[in-house]
C-alpha positions as CSV (number, residue, x, y, z in Angstrom):
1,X,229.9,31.9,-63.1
2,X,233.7,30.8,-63.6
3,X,232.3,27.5,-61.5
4,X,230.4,26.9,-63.7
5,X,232.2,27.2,-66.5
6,X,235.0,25.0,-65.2
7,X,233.0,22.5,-63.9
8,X,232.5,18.9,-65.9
9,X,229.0,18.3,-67.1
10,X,227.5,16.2,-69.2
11,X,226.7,18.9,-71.5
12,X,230.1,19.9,-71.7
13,X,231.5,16.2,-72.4
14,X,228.9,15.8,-75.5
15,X,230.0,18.8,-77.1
16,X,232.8,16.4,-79.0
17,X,232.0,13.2,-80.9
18,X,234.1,11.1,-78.0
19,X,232.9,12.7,-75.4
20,X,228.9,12.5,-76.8
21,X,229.4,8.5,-77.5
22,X,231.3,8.2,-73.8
23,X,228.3,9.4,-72.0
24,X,225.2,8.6,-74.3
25,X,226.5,4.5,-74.7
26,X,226.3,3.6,-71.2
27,X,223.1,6.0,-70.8
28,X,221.2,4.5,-74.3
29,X,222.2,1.1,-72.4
30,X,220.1,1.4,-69.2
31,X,217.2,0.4,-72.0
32,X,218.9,-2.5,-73.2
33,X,218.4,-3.3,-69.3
34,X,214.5,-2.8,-69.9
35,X,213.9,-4.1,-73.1
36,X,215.9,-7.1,-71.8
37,X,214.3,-7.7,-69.0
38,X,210.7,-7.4,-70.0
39,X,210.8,-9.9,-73.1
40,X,212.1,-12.3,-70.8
41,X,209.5,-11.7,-68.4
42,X,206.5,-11.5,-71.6
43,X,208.2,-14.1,-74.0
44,X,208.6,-16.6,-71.0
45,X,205.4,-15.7,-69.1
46,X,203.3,-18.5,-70.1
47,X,206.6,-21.1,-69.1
48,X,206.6,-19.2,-65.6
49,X,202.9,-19.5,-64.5
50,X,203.1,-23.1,-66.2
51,X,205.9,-23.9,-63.7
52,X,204.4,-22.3,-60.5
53,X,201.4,-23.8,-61.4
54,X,199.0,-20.8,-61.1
55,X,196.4,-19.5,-64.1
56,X,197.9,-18.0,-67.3
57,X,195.2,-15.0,-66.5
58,X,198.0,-14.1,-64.1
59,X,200.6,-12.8,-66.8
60,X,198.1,-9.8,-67.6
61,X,197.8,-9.3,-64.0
62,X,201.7,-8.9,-63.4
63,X,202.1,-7.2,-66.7
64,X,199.1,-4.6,-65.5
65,X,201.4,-4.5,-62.2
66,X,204.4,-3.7,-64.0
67,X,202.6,-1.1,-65.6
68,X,201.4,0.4,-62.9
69,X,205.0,0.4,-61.5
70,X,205.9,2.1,-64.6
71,X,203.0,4.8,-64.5
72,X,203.2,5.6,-60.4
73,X,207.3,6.9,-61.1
74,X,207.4,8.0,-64.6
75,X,206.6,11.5,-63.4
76,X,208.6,11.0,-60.3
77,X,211.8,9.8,-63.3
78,X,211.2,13.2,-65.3
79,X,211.3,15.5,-62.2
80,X,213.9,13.5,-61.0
81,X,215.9,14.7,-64.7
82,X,215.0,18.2,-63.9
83,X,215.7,18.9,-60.6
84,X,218.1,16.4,-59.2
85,X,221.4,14.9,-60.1
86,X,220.3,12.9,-63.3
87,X,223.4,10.2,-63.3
88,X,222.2,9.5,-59.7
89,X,218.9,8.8,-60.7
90,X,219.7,6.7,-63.7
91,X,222.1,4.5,-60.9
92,X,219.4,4.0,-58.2
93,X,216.8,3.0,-61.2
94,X,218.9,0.4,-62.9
95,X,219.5,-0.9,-59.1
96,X,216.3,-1.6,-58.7
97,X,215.5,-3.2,-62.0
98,X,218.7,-4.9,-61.3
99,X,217.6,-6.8,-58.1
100,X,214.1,-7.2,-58.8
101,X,214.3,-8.5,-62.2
102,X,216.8,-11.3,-60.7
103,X,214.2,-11.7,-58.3
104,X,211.5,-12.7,-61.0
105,X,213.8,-15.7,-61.7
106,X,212.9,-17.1,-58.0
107,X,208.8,-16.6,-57.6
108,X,207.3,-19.4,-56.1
109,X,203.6,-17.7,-56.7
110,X,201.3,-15.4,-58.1
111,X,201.7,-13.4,-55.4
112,X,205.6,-12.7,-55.8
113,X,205.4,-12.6,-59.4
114,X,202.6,-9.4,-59.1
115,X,205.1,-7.6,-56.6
116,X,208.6,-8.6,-58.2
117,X,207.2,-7.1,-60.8
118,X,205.5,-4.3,-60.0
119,X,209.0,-3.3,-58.4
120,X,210.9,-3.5,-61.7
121,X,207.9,-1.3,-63.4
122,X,209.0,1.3,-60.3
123,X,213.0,1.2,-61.4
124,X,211.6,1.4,-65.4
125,X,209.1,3.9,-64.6
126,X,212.1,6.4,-63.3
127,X,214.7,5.6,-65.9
128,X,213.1,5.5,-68.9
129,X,212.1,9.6,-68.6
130,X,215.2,10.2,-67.0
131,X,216.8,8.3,-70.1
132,X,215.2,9.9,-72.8
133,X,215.5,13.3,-71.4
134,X,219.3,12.8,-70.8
135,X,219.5,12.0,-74.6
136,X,217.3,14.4,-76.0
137,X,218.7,17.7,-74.3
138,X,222.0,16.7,-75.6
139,X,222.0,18.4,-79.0
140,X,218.7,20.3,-80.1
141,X,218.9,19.9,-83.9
142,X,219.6,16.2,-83.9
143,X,217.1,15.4,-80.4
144,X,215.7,11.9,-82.4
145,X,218.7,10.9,-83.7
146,X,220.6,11.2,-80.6
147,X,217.2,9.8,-78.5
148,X,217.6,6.6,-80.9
149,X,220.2,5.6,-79.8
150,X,217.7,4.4,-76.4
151,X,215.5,2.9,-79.1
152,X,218.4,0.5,-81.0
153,X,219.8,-0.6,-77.0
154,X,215.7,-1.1,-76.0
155,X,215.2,-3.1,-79.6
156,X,218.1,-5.0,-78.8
157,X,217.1,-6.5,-75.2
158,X,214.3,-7.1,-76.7
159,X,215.7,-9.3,-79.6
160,X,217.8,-11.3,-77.4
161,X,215.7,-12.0,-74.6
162,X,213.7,-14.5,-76.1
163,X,216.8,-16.5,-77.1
164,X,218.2,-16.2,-73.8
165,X,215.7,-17.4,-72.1
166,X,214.6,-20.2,-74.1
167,X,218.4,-21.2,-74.2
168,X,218.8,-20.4,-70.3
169,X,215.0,-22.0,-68.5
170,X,214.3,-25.8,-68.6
171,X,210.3,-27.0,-68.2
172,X,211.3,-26.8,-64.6
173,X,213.7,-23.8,-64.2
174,X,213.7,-20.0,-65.3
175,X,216.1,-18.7,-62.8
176,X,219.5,-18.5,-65.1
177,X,217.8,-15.8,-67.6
178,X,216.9,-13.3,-65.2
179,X,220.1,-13.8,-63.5
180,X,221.9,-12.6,-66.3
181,X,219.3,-9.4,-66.5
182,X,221.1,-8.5,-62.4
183,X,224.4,-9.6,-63.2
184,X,223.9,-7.2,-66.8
185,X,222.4,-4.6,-64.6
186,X,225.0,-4.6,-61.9
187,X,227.6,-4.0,-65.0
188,X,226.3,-1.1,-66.3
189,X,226.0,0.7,-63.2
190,X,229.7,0.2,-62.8
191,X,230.2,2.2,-66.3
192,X,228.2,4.9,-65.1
193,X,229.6,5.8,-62.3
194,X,233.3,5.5,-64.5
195,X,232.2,7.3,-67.4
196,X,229.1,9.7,-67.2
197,X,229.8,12.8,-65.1
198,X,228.0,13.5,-61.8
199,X,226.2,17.1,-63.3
200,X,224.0,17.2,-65.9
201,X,224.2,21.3,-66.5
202,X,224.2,24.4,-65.0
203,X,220.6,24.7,-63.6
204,X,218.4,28.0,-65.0
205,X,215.4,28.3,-63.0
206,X,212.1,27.7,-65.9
207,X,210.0,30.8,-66.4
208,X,206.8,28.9,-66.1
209,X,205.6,26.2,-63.3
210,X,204.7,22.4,-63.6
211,X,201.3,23.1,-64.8
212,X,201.8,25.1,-67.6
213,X,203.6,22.8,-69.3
214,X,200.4,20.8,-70.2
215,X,199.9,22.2,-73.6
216,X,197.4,20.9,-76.1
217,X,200.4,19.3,-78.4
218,X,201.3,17.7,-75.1
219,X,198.3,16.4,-74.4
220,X,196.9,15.1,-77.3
221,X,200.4,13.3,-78.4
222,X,200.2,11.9,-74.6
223,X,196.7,10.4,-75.5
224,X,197.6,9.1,-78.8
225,X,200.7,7.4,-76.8
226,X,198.4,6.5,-74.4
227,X,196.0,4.5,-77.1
228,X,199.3,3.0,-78.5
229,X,200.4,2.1,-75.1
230,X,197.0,-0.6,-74.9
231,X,197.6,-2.1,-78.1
232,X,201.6,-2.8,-77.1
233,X,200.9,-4.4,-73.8
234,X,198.1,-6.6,-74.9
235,X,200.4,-7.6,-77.7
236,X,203.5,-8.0,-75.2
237,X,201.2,-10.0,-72.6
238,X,199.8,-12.3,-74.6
239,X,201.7,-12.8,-78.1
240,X,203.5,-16.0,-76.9
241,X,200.1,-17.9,-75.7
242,X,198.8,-16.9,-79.0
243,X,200.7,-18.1,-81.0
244,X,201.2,-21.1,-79.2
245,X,197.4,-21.7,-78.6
246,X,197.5,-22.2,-82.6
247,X,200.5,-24.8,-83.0
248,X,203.2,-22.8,-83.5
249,X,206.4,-24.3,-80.7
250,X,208.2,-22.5,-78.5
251,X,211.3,-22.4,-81.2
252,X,209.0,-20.7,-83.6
253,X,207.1,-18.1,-81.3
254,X,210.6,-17.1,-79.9
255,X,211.6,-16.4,-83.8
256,X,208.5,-14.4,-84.1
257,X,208.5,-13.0,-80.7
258,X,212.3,-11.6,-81.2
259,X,211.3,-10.4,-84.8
260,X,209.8,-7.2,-83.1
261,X,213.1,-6.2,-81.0
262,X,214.9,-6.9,-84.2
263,X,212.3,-4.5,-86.6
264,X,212.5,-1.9,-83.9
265,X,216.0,-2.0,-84.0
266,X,216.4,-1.5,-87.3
267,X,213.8,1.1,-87.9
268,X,214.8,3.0,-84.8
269,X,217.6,5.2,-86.0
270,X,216.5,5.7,-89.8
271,X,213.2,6.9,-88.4
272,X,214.5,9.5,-86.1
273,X,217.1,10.9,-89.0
274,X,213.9,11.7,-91.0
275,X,211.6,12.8,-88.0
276,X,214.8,14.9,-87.4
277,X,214.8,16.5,-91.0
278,X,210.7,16.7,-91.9
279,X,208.2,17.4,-90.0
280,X,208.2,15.0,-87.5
281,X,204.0,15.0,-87.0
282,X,203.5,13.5,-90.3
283,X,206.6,10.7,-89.5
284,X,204.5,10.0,-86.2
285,X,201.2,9.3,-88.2
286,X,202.9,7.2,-90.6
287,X,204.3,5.0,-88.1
288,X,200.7,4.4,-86.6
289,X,199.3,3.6,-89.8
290,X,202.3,0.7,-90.0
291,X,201.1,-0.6,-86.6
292,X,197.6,-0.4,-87.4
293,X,197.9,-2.5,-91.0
294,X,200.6,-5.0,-88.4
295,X,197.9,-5.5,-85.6
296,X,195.2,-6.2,-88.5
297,X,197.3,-8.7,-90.3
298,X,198.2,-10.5,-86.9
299,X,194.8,-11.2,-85.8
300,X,193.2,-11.4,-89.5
301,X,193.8,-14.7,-90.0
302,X,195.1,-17.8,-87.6
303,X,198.7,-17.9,-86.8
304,X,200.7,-18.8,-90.0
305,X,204.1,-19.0,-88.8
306,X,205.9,-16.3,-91.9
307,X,202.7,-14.5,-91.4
308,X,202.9,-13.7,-87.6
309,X,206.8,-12.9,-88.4
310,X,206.0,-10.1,-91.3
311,X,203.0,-8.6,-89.1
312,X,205.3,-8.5,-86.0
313,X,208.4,-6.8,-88.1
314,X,206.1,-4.4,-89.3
315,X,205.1,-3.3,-85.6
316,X,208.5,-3.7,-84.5
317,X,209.4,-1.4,-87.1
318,X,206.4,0.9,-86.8
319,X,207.5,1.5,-83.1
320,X,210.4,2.5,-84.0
321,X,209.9,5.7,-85.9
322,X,207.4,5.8,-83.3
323,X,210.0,7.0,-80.9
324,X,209.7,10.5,-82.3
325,X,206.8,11.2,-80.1
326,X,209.5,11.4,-77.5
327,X,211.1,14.6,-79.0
328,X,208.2,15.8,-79.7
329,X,207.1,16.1,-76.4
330,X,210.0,17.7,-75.4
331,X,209.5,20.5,-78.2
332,X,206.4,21.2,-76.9
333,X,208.0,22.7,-73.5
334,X,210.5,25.1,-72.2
335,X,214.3,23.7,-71.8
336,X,214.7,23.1,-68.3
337,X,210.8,21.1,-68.1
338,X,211.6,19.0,-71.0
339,X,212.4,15.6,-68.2
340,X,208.4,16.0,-66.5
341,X,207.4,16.6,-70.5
342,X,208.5,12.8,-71.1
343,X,207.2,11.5,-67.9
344,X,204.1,12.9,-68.3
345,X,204.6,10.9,-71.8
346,X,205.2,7.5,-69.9
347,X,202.8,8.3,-67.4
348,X,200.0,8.5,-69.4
349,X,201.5,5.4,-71.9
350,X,201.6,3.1,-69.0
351,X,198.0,3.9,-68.0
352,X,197.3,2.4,-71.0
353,X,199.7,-0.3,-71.0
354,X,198.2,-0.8,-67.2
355,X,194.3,-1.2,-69.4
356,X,196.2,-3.2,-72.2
357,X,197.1,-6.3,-70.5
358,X,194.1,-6.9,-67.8
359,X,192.1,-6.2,-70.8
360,X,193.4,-8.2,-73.1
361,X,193.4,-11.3,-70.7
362,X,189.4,-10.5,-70.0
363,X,189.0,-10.3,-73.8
364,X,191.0,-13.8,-74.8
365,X,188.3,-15.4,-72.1
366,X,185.3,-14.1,-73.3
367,X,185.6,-14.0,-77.1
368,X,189.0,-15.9,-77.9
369,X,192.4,-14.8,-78.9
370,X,191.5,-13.4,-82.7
371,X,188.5,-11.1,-81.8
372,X,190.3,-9.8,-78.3
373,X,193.0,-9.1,-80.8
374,X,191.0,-7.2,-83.4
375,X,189.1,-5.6,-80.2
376,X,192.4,-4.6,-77.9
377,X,194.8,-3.8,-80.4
378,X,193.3,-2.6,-83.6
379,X,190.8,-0.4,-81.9
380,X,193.1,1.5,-79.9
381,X,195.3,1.5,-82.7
382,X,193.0,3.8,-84.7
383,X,192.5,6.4,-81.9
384,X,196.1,6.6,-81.4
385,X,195.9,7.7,-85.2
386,X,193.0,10.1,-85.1
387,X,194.6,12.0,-81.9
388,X,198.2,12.2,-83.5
389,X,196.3,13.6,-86.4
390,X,194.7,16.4,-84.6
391,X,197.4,17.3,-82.5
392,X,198.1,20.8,-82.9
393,X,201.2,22.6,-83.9
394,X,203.9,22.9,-81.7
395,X,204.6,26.8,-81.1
396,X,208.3,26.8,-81.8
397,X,209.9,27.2,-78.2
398,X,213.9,28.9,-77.9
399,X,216.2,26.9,-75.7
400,X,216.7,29.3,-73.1
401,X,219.5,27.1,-71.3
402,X,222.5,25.5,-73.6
């Protein structure tokens, strides 16, 4: 017991303002990583299968691959947050996203694009759990707030990317952008190591199993996540060939593009202060009705540049307060099976995000870019809306560890 109580944790460290910002910056930052690298990989898809020379179908395929990367280890990232040492498992994710994502810059084909990244989905399937987790068990009463702060470093790799790699990639070259995404990578696993502690906290063994966690506030926030999860990859697969296929240049998608990082950024931390203080069901359905009324607006009309900007800000923005399904998925559960709570979350997202690209692609071919819009976003959009609606009350669970 006296161990324990002398030992360094995590949960110790946060317990003072420097010590909270000393291990949740370089945490929050392993989502920079993610957002970074996948609006490079979405904004500059149609550039990379126009330089390797292989069909544009091939972007959903890689972007259904990186799903699937994402869905296989998201459970595998939350158990990883409750039973094993959680810094370790943040380090060997952002490894992984680290090499493969410089990898990306190198494909030669379709065949290495599909398994470069399907590879990074693996490394973003574990971290972003183990991320969100390690955030939200930090302090209780402000779990959003403090969860945010992955949502502002995600909304900012996002923003960026575009810029970076339109600055960075030549009509012959993409190489230098992704580069930067290892190089970034390889930093921020050096601050880690420096500056967040090797234990997370004392471990308190649950009182129920794995299984009983699936609660019916679980489940049907999962399934509204998962509806949401269609809409956002079909609009991250194919947002930059839409807009493109409709006269907008590359300068001007990028603008448009990056206008969703920078909404989500913005909306990110306001949304979890008031998820934090009302009831955060009712903040959750009023995002999806800003996403639904964004995804309508995009597809409603042919791509007016200062249109396609205000319809993506308002999704951008819409995901942000989004972000409190995260803690509450982790209300639903017992303290020490809050991790497998969030990768259940992703796991069940990224089967949808796995549906949202493949089927968006299929869609564009047979009916054209407006009506596979209106079809694959603004569809699921709806559902994700009805089941957030009828989720049921979370039954107000005691930490039992602190």
């Amino acid at each position: 017991m006296n161990d324990n109580n002398n030992q360094v944790t995590v949960a110790k460290e946060a317990q003072t303002i420097g010590g909270a910002l000393k291990v949740i910056i370089p945490v929050a930052l392993g989502m920079f990583l993610v957002g970074f690298d996948a609006d490079l990989y979405f904004f500059g898809g149609a550039f990379i299968t126009k330089i390797i020379k292989v069909s544009p179908f091939y972007i959903g395929v890689a972007s259904s691959g990186f799903a699937a990367g994402i869905a296989i280890f998201s459970i595998i990232g939350g158990y990883i947050f409750d039973k094993i040492t959680t810094r370790n498992g943040i380090i060997i994710s952002l490894a992984i996203i680290s090499i493969f994502s410089t990898l990306t810059g190198f494909v030669t084909n379709q065949y290495e694009l599909v398994i470069y990244r399907f590879l990074v989905g693996f490394g973003t399937g574990m971290i972003q759990p183990e991320i969100v987790a390690f955030l939200g068990d930090i302090r209780p009463k402000m779990r959003q707030t403090i969860i945010a702060s992955e949502g502002i470093a995600f909304g900012l790799g996002l923003f960026v990317a575009p810029f970076i790699f339109a600055a960075y990639s030549t009509l012959a070259t993409f190489d230098i952008p992704f580069i930067i995404a290892g190089i970034a990578g390889a930093l921020l696993i050096i601050v880690v190591v420096v500056l967040v502690p090797s234990k997370y906290k004392p471990y308190i063994k649950p009182e129920k199993n794995m299984l009983e966690i699936l609660n019916l506030p679980l489940i049907f926030i999962s399934f509204s996540f998962l509806f949401f999860g269609i809409s956002f990859f079909a609009f991250e697969s194919y947002a930059t060939p839409y807009m493109e296929a409709y006269g907008l240049n590359s300068g001007e998608a990028a603008v448009a593009f990056s206008s969703f990082g920078l909404a989500l950024l913005l909306a990110t931390l306001p949304g979890a202060i008031i998820g934090d203080k009302f009831k955060r069901k009712y903040v959750i359905i009023a995002s999806t009705i800003i996403m639904l009324i964004a995804n309508i607006l995009m597809f409603i009309h042919t791509p007016v540049f200062l249109l396609m900007v205000v319809s993506i800000i308002l999704f951008g923005a819409g995901y942000g307060i989004y972000g409190n399904v995260y803690a509450f998925s982790q209300e639903t559960v017992e303290d020490q099976w809050r991790g497998s709570a969030v990768g259940f979350m992703f796991l069940i997202f990224n089967i949808g995000a796995l549906i949202g690209g493949t089927l968006m692609g299929g869609a564009i071919a047979l009916v054209g870019y407006r009506l596979a819009g209106l079809y694959v976003m603004v569809i699921p959009m709806i559902l994700s809306f009805i089941l957030i609606t009828l989720t049921p009350k979370i039954k107000i669970l005691k930490n039992v560890a602190t």
